[in-house]
Structure formats: C-alpha cells, structure tokens
C-alpha positions as CSV (number, residue, x, y, z in Angstrom):
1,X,8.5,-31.9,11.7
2,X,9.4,-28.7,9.6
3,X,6.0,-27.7,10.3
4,X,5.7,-27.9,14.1
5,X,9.2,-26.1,13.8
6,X,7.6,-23.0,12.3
7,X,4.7,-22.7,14.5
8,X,7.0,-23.4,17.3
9,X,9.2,-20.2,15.5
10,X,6.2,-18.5,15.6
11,X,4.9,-18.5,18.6
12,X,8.4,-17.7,20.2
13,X,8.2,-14.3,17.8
14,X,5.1,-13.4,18.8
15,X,5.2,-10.4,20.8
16,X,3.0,-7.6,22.2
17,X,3.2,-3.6,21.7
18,X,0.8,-3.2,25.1
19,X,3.4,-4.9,27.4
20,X,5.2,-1.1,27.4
21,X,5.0,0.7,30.4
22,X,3.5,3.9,31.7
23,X,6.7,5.2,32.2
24,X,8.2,4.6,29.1
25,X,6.4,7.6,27.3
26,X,9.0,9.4,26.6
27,X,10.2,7.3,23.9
28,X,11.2,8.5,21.3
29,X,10.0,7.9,17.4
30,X,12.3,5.1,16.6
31,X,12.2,3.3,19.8
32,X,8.1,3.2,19.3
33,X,8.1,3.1,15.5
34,X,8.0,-1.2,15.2
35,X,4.3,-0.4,17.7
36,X,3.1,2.1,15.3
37,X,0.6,1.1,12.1
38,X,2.7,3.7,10.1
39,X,6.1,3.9,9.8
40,X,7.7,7.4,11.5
41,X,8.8,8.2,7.8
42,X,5.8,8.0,6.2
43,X,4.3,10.5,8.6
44,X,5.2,13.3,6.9
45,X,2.9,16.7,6.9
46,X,3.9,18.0,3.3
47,X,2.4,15.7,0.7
48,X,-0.2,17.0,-1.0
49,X,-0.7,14.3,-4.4
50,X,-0.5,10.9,-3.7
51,X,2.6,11.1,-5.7
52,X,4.4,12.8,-2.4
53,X,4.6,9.4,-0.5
54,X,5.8,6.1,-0.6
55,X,4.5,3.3,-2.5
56,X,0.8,2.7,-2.6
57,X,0.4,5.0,0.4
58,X,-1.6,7.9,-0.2
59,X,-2.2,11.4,1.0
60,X,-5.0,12.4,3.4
61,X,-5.6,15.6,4.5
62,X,-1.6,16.6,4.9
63,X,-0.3,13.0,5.8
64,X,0.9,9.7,4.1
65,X,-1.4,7.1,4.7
66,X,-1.6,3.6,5.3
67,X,-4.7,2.0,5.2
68,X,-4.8,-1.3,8.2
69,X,-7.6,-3.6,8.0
70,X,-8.7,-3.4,11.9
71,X,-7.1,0.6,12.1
72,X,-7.9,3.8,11.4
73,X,-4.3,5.7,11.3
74,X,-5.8,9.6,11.9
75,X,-3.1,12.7,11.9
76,X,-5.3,15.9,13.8
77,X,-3.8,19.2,12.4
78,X,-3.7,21.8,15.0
79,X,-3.8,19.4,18.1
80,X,-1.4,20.6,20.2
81,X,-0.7,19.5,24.1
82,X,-3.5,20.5,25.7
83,X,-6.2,20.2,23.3
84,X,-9.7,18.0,23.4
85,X,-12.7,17.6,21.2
86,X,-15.1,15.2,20.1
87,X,-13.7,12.7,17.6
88,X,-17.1,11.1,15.3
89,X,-16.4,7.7,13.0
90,X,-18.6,7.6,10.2
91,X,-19.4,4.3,8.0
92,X,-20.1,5.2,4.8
93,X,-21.7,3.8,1.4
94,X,-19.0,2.7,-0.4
95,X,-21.2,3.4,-3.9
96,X,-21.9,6.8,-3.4
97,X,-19.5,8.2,-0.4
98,X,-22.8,10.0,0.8
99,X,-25.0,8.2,2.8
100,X,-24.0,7.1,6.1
101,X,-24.2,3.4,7.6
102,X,-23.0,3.8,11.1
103,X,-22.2,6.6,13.5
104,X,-19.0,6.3,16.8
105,X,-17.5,8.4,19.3
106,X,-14.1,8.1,20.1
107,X,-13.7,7.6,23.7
108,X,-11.9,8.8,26.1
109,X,-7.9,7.9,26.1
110,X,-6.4,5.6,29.0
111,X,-4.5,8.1,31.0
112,X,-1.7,5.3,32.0
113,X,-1.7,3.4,28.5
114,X,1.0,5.2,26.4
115,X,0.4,3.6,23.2
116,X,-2.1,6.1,21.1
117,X,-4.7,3.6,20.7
118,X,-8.4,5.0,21.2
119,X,-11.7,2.8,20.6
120,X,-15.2,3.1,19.5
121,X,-18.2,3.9,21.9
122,X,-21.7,5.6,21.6
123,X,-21.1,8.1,24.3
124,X,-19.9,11.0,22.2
125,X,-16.6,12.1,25.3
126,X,-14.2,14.9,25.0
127,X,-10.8,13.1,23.8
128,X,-7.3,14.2,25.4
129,X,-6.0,13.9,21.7
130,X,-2.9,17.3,21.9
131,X,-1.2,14.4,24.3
132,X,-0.3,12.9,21.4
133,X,-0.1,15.2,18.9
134,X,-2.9,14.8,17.0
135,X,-1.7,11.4,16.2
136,X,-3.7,8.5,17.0
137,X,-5.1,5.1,15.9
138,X,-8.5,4.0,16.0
139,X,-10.1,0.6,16.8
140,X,-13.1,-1.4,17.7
141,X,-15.4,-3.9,16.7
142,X,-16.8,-1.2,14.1
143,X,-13.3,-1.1,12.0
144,X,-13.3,-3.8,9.4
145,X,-12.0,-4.5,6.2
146,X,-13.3,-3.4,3.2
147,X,-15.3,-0.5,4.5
148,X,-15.4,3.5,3.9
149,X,-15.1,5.5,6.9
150,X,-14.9,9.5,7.5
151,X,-13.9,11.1,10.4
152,X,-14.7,14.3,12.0
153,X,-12.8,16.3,14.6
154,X,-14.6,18.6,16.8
155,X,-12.1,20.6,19.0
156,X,-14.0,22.5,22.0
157,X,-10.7,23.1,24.2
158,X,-8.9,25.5,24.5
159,X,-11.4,27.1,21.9
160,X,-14.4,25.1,19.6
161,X,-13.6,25.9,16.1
162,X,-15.2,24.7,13.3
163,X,-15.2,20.5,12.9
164,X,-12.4,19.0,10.0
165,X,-13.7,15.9,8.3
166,X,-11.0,13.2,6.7
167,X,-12.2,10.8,3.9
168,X,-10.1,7.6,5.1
169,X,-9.1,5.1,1.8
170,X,-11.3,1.9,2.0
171,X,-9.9,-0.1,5.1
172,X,-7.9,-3.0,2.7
173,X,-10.0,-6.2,1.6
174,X,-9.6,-9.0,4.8
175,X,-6.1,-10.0,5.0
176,X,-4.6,-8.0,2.9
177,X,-1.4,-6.4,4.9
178,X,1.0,-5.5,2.4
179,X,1.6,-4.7,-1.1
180,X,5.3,-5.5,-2.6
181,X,8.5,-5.4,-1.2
182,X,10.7,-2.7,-2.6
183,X,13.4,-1.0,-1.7
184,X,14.2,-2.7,1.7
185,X,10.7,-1.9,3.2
186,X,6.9,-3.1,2.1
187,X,5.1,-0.9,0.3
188,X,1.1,-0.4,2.1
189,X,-1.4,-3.3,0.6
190,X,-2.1,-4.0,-2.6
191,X,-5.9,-5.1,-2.8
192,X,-4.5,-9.0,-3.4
193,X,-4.0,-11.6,-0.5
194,X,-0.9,-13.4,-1.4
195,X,1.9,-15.2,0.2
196,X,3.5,-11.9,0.8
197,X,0.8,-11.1,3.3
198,X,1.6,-14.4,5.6
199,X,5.6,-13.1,4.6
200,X,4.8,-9.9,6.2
201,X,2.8,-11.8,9.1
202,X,5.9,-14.2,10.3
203,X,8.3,-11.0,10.0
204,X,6.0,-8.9,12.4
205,X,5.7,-11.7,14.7
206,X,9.5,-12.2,14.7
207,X,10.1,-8.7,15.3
208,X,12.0,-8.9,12.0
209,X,13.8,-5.5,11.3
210,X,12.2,-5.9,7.3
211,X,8.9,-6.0,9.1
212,X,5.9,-4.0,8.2
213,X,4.3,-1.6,11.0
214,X,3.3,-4.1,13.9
215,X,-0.6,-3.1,14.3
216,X,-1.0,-4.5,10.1
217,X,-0.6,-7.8,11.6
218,X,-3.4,-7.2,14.6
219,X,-6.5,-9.0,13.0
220,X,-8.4,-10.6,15.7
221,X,-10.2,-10.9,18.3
222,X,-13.4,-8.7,17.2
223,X,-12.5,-5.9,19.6
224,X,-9.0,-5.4,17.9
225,X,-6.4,-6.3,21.5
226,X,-2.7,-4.6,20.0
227,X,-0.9,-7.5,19.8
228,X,0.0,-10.3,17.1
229,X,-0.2,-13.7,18.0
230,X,-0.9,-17.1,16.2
231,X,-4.3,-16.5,16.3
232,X,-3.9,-13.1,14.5
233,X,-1.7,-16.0,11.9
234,X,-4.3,-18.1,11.7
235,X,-7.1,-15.7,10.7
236,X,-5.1,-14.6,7.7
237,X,-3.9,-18.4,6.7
238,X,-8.3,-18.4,6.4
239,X,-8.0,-15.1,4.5
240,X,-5.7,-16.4,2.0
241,X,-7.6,-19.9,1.4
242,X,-10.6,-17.1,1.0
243,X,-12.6,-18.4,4.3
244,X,-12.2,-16.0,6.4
245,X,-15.2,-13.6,7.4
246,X,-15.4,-10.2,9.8
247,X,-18.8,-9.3,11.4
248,X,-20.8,-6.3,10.3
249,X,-19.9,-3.2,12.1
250,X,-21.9,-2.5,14.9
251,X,-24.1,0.0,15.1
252,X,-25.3,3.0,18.0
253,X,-28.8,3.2,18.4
C-alpha cells in the first residue's frame, strides 16, 4: 500500500517546464528559476577560483557552474540582443583533454519556445543566442554522463570576432544529481549515487521549494524532452541499483 501511495505521489508531482507559453517570456528570473538547470544565484559573472561559488560548483570561464548529466549549462560573454554565431560541441578524450571524439552544431533556436533550450545537429546554423543573453542549455542524444565536452562560440553578427572555447567539468557519472544538502539548498553532485539523488528526484517532481534546478532531474528519453516524469524516476532507481546504461554519443559523419 505505502508503496502505490508514493508512486501515486509521484506521478501527481510530476510536472513539465515546456507547458509555458510563448507569451510568458517576459518572466522574470524567479518566476523561471525552478525551469532553469542552475539556480539564478549561482549565475553569477565575477568568480574567478572555484572558491567564488557555491558548494561543489565551479567556475568556467566567468560563471558558476553546475554540471547536469543530459545538459550542458553554457553562459556566452558578450552576447547581447541581437547577436548570432555558430555554437560547435566538442567530445573530448577524457585522458588527455586533446583529442576530439565527436563534433555538433547547435541549431537553430525555436522562435516560439521561450525556454533557452537548444539541441544538437550536424548542420553547423547561425544561432539567435543575444535573445537570451548568452545564456542557454544544451541537449541531445550526444550529452551523456560521464563525458568531456568543450564548446566553442563563433559570433558572425553584428561583427565575426575571434571564436571563445569553454572546457565544460565532466557531465556527472549516470544518476548522479546532487551532492549534499547544506544550508537550505543542494549543493551540485558529488560523483556518488545515493539516496540523496532519488531525495532530490521526488522533490523536483513535487515542485518542492527545497528542490534542486528542475532540468537535474530530466534523464530520459535519449533525445533529452524537458520534463521530469516517472520515467525520468525510474532510470535513476536503475542508476542507483548500478544498472542503468546511456548510449554512446552519436556522431556527424
């Protein structure tokens, strides 16, 4: 009984960031913070040491970082309203951070979808990213834990100026969502799948004001769809019992 009661609990918590509207995108930080991978306060431009932001999050380029195991959480510098550019997604060699595995464009934005969410393609397409401020998360079939990736912005508009590449931290080991809760808020994962993960899992489905950044929890299907459901549970209930498997990254020929 106490079990059908829990994934009856979940299932009524389970809720979707994509059901926003077009017209709602002129929210403002709070209101979309719980659809964001990283919280608005760790998306602060002045660290430069890891020891400048929260927890276990560390600092890439100018920004605090959380690492997601389907996501790639990217902060542009300079990419103001107006600006577009190529975006390339490198896999690299997690032994020598040199040689690269896999090569993906970002493609081009949704116009009506108002959630920064871009995915992975092999058409290399001029991305609207200055909508958005230079903020945006990246997802696809190519994005799976455990894995290096660097990215490289290639601005052309208004003016091409010379590309900016960002090492990204190792995309967590599969499952792994969180590290410790400290402070009243989780602190980004901790390279362990423990019962704090599926913790973390039931709060995001319950919209649970303690609840980690809502896209930690998106883990399935294999093209990443921005929302949490049971099925997103039961992948990391697999994770945790140490059966749970994610497909090589694909590859553009």
């Amino acid at each position: 009984m106490c079990k059908s009661v829990f994934w009856i609990s979940l299932a009524m918590g389970a809720a979707s960031c994509a059901t926003v509207t077009a017209q709602e995108t002129d929210r403002s930080v709070d209101d979309v913070s719980a659809c964001h991978p990283v919280p608005a306060d760790m998306l602060q431009l002045d660290c430069t040491t890891d020891d400048d932001c929260d927890g276990d999050a560390v600092c890439v380029g100018s920004t605090c970082y959380w690492p997601l195991n389907r996501y790639l959480a990217v902060f542009l510098p300079g990419a103001v309203p107006g600006t577009r550019g190529w975006i390339l997604v490198e896999l690299i060699n997690t032994d020598d951070h040199q040689i690269v595995s896999g090569q993906w464009f970002v493609q081009t934005h949704e116009p009506d979808d108002p959630d920064a969410i871009f995915r992975l393609g092999c058409s290399p397409e001029p991305v609207d990213v200055g909508r958005f401020d230079g903020e945006l998360w990246i997802t696809g079939r190519a994005i799976v834990p455990g894995n290096l990736y660097r990215v490289t912005w290639i601005p052309v508009v208004p003016e091409p100026v010379e590309p900016t590449s960002l090492m990204l931290p190792t995309t967590p080991v599969a499952g792994d969502l969180v590290g410790r809760f400290e402070d009243g808020r989780w602190t980004p994962p901790d390279g362990t799948v423990s019962f704090r993960d599926i913790v973390a899992m039931w709060q995001i489905m319950r919209r649970h004001e303690d609840a980690p950044p809502y896209l930690v929890g998106d883990l399935a299907p294999a093209e990443p769809d921005g929302q949490v459901t049971t099925i997103d549970f039961a992948v990391l209930v697999r994770c945790f019992q140490g059966l749970c498997e994610f497909s090589e990254p694909m590859t553009c020929n």
